[in-house]
C-alpha positions as CSV (number, residue, x, y, z in Angstrom):
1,X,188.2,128.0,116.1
2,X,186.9,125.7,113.9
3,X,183.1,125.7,113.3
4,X,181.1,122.6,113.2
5,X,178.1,121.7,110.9
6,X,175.4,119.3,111.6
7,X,174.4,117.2,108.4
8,X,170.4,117.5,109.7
9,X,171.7,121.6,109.0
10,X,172.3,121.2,105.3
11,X,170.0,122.6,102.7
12,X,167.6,124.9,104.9
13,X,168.8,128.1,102.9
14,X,167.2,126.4,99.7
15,X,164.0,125.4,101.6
16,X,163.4,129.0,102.2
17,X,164.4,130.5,99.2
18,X,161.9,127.9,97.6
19,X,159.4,128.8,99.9
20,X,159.9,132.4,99.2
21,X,160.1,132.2,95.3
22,X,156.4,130.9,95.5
23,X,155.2,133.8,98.0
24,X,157.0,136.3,95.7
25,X,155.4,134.7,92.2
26,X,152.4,134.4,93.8
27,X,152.3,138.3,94.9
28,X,153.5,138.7,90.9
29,X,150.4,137.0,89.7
30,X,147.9,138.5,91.9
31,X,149.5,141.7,90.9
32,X,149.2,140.9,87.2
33,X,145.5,139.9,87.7
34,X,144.6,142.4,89.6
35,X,146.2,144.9,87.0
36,X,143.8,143.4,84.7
37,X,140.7,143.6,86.6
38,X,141.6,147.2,87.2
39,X,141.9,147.7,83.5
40,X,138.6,145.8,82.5
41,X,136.2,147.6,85.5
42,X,137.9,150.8,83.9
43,X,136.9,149.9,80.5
44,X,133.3,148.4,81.6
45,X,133.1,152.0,83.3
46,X,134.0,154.2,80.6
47,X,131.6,151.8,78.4
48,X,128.8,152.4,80.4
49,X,129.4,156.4,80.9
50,X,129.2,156.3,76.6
51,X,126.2,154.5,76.1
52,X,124.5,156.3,79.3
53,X,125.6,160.2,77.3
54,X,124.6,158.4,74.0
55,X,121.4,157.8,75.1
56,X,120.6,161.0,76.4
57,X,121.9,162.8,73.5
58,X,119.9,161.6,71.2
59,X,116.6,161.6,73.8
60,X,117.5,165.3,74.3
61,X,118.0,166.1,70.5
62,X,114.5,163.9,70.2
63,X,112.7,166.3,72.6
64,X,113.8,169.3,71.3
65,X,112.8,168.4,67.8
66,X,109.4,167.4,69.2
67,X,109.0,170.7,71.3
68,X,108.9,169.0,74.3
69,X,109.8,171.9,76.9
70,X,109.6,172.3,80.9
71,X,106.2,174.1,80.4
72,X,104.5,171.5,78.8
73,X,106.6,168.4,80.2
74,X,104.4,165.4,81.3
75,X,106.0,162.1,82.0
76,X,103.5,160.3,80.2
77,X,103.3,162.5,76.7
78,X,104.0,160.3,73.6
79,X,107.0,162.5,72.8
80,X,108.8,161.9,76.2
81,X,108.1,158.3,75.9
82,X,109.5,158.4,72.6
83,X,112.6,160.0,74.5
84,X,113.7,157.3,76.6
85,X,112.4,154.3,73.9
86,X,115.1,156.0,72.1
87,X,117.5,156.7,74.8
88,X,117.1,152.6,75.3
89,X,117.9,151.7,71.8
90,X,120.5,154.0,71.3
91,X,122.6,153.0,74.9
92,X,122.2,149.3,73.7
93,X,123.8,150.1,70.9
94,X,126.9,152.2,71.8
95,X,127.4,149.3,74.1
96,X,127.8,146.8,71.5
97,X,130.2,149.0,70.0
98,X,132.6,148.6,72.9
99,X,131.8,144.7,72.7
100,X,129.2,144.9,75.6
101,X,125.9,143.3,75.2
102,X,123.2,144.8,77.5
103,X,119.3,144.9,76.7
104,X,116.3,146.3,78.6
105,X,116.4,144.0,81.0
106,X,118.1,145.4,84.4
107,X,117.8,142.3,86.5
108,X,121.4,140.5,85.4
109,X,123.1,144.2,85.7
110,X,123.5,144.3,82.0
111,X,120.7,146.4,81.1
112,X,119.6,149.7,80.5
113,X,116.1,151.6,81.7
114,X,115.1,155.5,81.0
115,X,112.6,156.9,83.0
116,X,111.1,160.0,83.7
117,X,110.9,161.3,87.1
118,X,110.2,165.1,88.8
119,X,111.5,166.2,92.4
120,X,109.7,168.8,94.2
121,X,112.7,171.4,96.1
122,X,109.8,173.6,97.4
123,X,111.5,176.7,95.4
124,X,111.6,174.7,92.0
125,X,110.5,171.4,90.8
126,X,113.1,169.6,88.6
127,X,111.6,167.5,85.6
128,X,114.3,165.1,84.0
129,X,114.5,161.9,82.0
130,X,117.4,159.4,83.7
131,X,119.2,157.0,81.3
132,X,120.9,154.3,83.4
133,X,123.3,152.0,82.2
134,X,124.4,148.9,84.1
135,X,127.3,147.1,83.1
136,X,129.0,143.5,84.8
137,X,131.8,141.7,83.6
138,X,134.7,138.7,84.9
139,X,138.2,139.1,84.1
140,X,139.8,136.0,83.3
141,X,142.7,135.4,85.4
142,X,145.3,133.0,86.2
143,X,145.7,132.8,89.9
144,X,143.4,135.2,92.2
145,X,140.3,133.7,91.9
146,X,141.8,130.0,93.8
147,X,142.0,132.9,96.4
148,X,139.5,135.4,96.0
149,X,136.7,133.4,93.9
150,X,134.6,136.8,93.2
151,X,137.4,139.5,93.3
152,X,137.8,139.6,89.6
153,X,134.1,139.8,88.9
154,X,133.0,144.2,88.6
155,X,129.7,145.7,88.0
156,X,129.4,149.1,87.2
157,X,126.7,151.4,86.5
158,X,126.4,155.0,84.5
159,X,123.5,157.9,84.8
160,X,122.7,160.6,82.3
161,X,120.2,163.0,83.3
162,X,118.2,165.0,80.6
163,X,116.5,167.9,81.5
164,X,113.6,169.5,79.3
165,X,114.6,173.4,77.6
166,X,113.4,175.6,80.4
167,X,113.6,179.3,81.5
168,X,116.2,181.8,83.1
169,X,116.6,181.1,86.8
170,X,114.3,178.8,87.3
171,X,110.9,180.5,85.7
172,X,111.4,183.5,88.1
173,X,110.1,186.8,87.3
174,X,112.3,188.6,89.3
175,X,115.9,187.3,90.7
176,X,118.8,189.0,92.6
177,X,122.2,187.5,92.2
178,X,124.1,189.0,95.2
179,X,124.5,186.3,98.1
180,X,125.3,189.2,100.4
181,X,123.1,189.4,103.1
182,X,121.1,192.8,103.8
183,X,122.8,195.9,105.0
184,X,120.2,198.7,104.9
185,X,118.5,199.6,101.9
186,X,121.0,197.7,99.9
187,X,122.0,194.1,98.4
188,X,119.7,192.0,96.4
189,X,116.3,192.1,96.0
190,X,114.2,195.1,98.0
191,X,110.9,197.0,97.3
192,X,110.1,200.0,98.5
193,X,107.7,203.1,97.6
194,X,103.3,203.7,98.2
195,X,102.8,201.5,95.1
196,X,102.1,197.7,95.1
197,X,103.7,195.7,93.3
198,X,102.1,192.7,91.4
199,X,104.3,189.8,89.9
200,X,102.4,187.4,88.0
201,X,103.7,184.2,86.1
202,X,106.5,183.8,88.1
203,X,108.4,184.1,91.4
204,X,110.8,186.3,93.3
205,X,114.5,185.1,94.6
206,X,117.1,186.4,95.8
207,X,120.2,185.0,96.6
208,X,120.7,187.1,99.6
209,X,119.2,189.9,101.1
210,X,114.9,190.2,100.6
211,X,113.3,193.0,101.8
212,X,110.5,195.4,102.0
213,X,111.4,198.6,102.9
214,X,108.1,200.6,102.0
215,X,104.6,200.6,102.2
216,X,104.5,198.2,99.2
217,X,102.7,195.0,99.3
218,X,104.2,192.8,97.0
219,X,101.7,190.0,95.3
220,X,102.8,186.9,93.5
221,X,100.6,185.1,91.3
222,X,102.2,181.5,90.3
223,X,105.0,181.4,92.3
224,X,107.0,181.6,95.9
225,X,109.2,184.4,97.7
226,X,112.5,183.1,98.8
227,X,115.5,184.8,99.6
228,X,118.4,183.8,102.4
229,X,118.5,186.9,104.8
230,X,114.4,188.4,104.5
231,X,113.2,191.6,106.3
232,X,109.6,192.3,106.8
233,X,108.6,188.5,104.8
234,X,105.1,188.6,105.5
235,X,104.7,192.1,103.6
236,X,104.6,189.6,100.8
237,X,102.1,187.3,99.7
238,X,102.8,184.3,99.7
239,X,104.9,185.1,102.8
240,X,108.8,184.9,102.5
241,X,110.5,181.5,102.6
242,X,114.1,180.6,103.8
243,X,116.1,179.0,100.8
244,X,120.2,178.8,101.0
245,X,120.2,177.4,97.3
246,X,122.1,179.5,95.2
247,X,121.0,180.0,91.5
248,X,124.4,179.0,89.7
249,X,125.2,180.8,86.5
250,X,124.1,177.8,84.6
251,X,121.3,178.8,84.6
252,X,121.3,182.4,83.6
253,X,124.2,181.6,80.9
254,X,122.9,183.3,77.9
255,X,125.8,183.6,75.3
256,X,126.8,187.0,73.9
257,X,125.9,188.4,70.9
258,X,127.9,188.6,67.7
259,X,128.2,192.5,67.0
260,X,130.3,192.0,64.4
261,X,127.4,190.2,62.5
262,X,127.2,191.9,59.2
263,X,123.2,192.5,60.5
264,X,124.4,193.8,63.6
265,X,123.7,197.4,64.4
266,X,126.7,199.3,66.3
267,X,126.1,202.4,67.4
268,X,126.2,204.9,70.4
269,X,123.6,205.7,73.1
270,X,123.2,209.3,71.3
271,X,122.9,208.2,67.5
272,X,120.5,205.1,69.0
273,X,118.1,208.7,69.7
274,X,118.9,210.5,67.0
275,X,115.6,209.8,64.3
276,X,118.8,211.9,61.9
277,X,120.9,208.3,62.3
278,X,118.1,205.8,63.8
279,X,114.8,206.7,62.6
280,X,111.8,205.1,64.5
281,X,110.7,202.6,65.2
282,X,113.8,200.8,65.6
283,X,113.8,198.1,62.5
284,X,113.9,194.3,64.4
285,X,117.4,192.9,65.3
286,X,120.5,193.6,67.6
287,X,121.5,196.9,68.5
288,X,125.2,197.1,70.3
289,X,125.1,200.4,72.0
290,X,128.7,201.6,73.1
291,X,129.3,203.8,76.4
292,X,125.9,204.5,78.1
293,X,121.7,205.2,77.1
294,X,120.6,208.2,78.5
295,X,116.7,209.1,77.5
296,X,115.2,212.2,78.4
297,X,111.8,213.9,78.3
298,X,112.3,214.5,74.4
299,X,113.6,211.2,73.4
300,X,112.2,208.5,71.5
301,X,112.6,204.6,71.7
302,X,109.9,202.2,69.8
303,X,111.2,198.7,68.4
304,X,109.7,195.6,68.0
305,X,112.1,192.5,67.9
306,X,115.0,194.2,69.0
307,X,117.8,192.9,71.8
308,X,119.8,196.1,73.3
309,X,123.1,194.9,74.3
310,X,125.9,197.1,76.6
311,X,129.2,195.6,76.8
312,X,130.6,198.5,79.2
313,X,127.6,201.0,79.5
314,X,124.6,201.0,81.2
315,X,120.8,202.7,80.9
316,X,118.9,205.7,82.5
317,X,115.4,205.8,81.2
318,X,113.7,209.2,83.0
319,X,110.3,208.6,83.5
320,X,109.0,211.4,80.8
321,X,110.7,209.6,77.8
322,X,108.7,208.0,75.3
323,X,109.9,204.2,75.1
324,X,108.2,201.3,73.5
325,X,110.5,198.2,73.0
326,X,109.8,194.2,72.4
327,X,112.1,191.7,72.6
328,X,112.6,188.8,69.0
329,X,110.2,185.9,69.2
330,X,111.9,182.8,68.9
331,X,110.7,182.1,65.2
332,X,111.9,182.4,62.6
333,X,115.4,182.9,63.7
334,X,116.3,186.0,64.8
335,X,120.1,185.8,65.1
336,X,122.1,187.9,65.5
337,X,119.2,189.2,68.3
338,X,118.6,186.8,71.2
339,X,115.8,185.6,71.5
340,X,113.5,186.7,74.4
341,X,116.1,189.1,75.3
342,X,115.3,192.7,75.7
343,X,118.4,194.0,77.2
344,X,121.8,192.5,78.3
345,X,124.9,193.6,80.0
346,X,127.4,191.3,80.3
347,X,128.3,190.2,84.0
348,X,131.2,191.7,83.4
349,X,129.8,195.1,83.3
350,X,128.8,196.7,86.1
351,X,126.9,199.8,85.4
352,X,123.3,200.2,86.1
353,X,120.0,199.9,84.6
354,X,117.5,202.6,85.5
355,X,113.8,202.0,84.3
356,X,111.6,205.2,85.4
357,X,108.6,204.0,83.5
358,X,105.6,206.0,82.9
359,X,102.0,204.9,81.9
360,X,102.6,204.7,78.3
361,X,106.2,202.9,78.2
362,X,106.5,199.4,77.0
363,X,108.8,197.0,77.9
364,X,108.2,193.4,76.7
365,X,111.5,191.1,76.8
366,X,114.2,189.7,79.5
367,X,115.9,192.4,81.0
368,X,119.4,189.9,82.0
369,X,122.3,192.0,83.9
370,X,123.7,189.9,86.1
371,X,126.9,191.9,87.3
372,X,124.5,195.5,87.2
373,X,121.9,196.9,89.9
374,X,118.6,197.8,87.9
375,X,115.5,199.6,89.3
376,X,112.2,199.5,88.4
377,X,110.4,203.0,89.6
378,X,108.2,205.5,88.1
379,X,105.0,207.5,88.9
380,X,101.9,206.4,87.0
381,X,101.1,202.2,86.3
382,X,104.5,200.7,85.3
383,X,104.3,197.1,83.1
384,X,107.2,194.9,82.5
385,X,106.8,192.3,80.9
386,X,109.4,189.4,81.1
387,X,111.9,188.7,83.5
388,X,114.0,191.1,85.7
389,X,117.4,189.3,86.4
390,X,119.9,191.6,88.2
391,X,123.1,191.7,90.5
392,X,120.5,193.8,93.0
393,X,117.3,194.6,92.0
394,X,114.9,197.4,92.9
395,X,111.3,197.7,92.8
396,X,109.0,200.4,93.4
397,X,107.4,203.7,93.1
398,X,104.8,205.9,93.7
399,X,102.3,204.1,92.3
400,X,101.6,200.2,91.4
401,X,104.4,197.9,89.3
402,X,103.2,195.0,87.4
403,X,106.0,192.2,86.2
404,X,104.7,189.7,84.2
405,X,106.2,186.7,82.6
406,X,105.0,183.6,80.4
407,X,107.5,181.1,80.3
408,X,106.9,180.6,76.7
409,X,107.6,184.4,75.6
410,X,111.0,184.4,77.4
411,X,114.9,183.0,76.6
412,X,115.1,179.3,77.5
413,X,117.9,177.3,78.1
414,X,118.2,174.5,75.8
415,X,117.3,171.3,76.7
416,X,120.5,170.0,78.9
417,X,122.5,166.6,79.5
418,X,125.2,165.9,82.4
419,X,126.8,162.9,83.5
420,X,124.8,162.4,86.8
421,X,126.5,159.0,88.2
């Protein structure tokens, strides 16, 4: 059979090829321009995340020059001011550097502002400096914007928060680790014994388990109790509170020590006694005991500026030894010591800490083992003073224990920038 062809018929293929060559270009173009708006918003984005950390670096290396720390921070003292003026100048500048011009001046979204704000979490009040960084920008394009007039337009934004050098865990005198809730006399923070005990400077908090399981009445001065699972809260004054923050190890993060410093002292637990190898008082610096410290009624320790550090051992202090230790001030330098720090074991190292002071022992310094249990007994008045940061920790006796802790004695964390938005 022949087919038959109507002349009205002739040419429709080419009408919708034509038709679909301009639907197909058209997707090509907005493609293309969109590709390029893609790569310019990422580009205004990574500009303003640089000139947002520039500015708080160089706010946070200003504050710590000034001495400008969590204890004395006040959003209205010259040097903070001096922080963010900086901050300002700074971001406006590492802007220009990636061909962006931004000022002072928020309203257009090309701007920058620092400012200095606190927020109260009940447990802990945060005090920070915020550099923001808004950035806006069109992307020139050859078809999209007949259809989408403000699709090629971005604005984009970057915040660096600065906060102040501050202390271990918060400013807590006394912190246990362990998230695990209680189980009997065990996990995290517990106090027991016909003693009170008095904490003063600081708080108490636990990750987990808080509990009284004595006759102790446990008194903090300047600061809250919290804990997750508490037993017996209002045996403490202020009564127990309810937190599920965890502390994270940020902020008990205190590098090791060098012991193979050329001023770095290496020796056992026995020749650390021995007056033959060690004579006393211990002379000021780092001491890098290996296997365990074991002090007995006979035994000796007095040092002043010293850090004791365990990689693998731990510490059994009986309550007849005679001990008198001190932790390095801050200035001058006393590297390869730590600063603040009295004792450390690692988190890796598990062993215990044992503290069975007696009227006359001394103990001025951080005590930091965060993968270790320590206790705190003993039968006369017992004085620690610093902070007690452990995996568990135990408190108590037969008669009253007293931590105290000044925030500007103790190791602080340097003053700290993150990428917040």
């Amino acid at each position: 059979m022949n087919a038959k062809y109507h002349n009205s018929e002739k040419g429709q293929a080419i009408v919708f090829l034509v038709l679909g060559l301009v639907v197909f270009l058209g997707f090509v173009a907005l493609a293309l321009d969109g590709g390029m708006a893609l790569a310019d918003r990422r580009h205004s984005q990574n500009s303003a995340d640089a000139a947002s950390l520039a500015g708080g670096g160089e706010a946070s290396l200003y504050l710590e020059n000034q001495h400008m720390y969590y204890s004395n921070w006040n959003c209205s003292a010259g040097a903070v001011i001096g922080a963010m003026n900086l901050a300002e100048v700074t971001a406006v500048n590492r802007a220009a550097a990636n061909n962006f011009s931004i000022d002072t001046n928020m309203a257009d979204h090309n701007g920058t502002l620092a400012t200095c704000g606190t927020f109260d979490y009940g447990f802990y009040v945060d005090k920070y400096i915020d550099v923001t960084v808004d950035i806006s920008a069109t992307t020139k394009s050859n078809f999209a914007q007949i259809i989408f007039p403000n699709a090629l337009h971005n604005e984009v934004d970057a915040v660096t928060r600065i906060r102040p050098r501050q202390p271990l865990v918060l400013g807590n005198a006394i912190v246990a680790l362990n998230p695990a809730a209680c189980s009997g006399q065990q996990n995290g923070a517990g106090f027991h014994g016909n003693g009170d005990v008095g904490v003063i400077g600081g708080g108490i908090f636990s990750n987990g388990c808080l509990r009284n399981d004595g006759n102790t009445d446990v008194i903090v001065d300047d600061g809250g109790v919290y804990g997750q699972d508490i037993r017996d809260g209002d045996a403490f004054d202020p009564d127990a509170e309810y937190s599920d923050y965890q502390i994270p190890p940020s902020n008990y993060n205190v590098p090791l020590p060098d012991c193979s410093d050329p001023d770095a002292h290496n020796l056992s637990g026995d020749e650390l006694l021995d007056p033959d190898i060690t004579p006393q008082p211990l002379e000021p610096g780092l001491y890098c005991i290996s296997g365990d410290l074991e002090m007995h009624s006979n035994d000796e320790l007095h040092g002043f500026g010293v850090t004791i550090f365990l990689a693998t051992g731990g510490i059994h202090v009986n309550g007849t030894a005679d001990i008198q230790l001190s932790a390095p001030v801050r200035s001058p330098d006393p590297a390869p010591a730590i600063p603040g720090i009295l004792i450390y074991l690692p988190s890796n190292n598990h062993s215990a800490i044992i503290l069975n002071g007696n009227e006359g022992a001394f103990f001025n310094g951080t005590i930091l083992a965060p993968g270790s249990s320590i206790q705190l007994t003993g039968t006369s008045q017992n004085t620690y003073q610093g902070q007690v940061v452990g995996w568990n920790v135990e408190v108590g006796g037969n008669s009253d224990t007293f931590v105290t802790f000044n925030p500007d004695d103790g190791y602080t964390i340097p003053t700290s920038i993150e990428l917040y938005k």
